[in-house]
Phi, psi and omega in degrees: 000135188284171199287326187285344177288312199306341209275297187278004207250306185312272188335291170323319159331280193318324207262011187261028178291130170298163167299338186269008179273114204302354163333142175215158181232145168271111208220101176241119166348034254261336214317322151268055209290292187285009166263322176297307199313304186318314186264351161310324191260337163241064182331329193275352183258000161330156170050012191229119143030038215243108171273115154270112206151342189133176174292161170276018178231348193268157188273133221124173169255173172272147162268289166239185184214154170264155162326309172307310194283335207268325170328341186247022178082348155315107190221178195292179174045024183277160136289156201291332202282318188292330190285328123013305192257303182306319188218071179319340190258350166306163189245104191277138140237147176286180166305152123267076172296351175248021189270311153291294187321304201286358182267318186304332176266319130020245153014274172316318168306312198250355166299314201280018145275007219202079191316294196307327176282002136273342165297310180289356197247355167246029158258167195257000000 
């Protein structure tokens, strides 16, 4: 059976739960990962327009966008330039990547109490 019908075969198994099962579910946001780490460290950008991925003049993608910049259509794979243009008012940052690994192993640490949701982030 390929990994996503198991996948899908659990997860339905998992979701028949009674109502009276001390069960608790986790439903976490991940779509902007590397823009929340971003704004962990730059708090003042918050509520503002934030592109990840490089400068508006450099040739790349967007890596992630915040919820403010996808309002101007400014989505991940986009080009920075087109993004740029949908939205001038954007705040352009290059990547940390290692700034994400160490929030991403965080994460993975307080996940990994919580078996099935690691389960579910380790199929391939």
């Amino acid at each position: 059976m390929p990994k996503l019908a198991q996948f899908r075969a659990k997860q339905n198994a998992t979701s028949q739960l009674p109502a009276d099962s001390p069960a608790s579910i986790l439903h976490i946001d991940m779509d902007a990962f590397f823009v929340s780490v971003e704004l962990l460290a730059r708090p003042d950008l918050r509520g503002l327009p934030v592109v990840v991925g490089g400068q508006r003049d450099q040739r790349g993608v967007v890596s992630a966008a915040s919820y403010e910049a996808r309002k101007f259509g400014v989505h991940s794979a986009m080009p920075l330039r087109t993004a740029a243009k949908l939205c001038p008012q954007a705040i352009f940052l290059d990547g940390h990547h290692d700034l994400y690994g160490e929030w991403s192993d965080r994460v993975a640490s307080i996940l990994g109490k919580y078996s099935p949701i690691v389960e579910m982030a380790s199929i391939d």
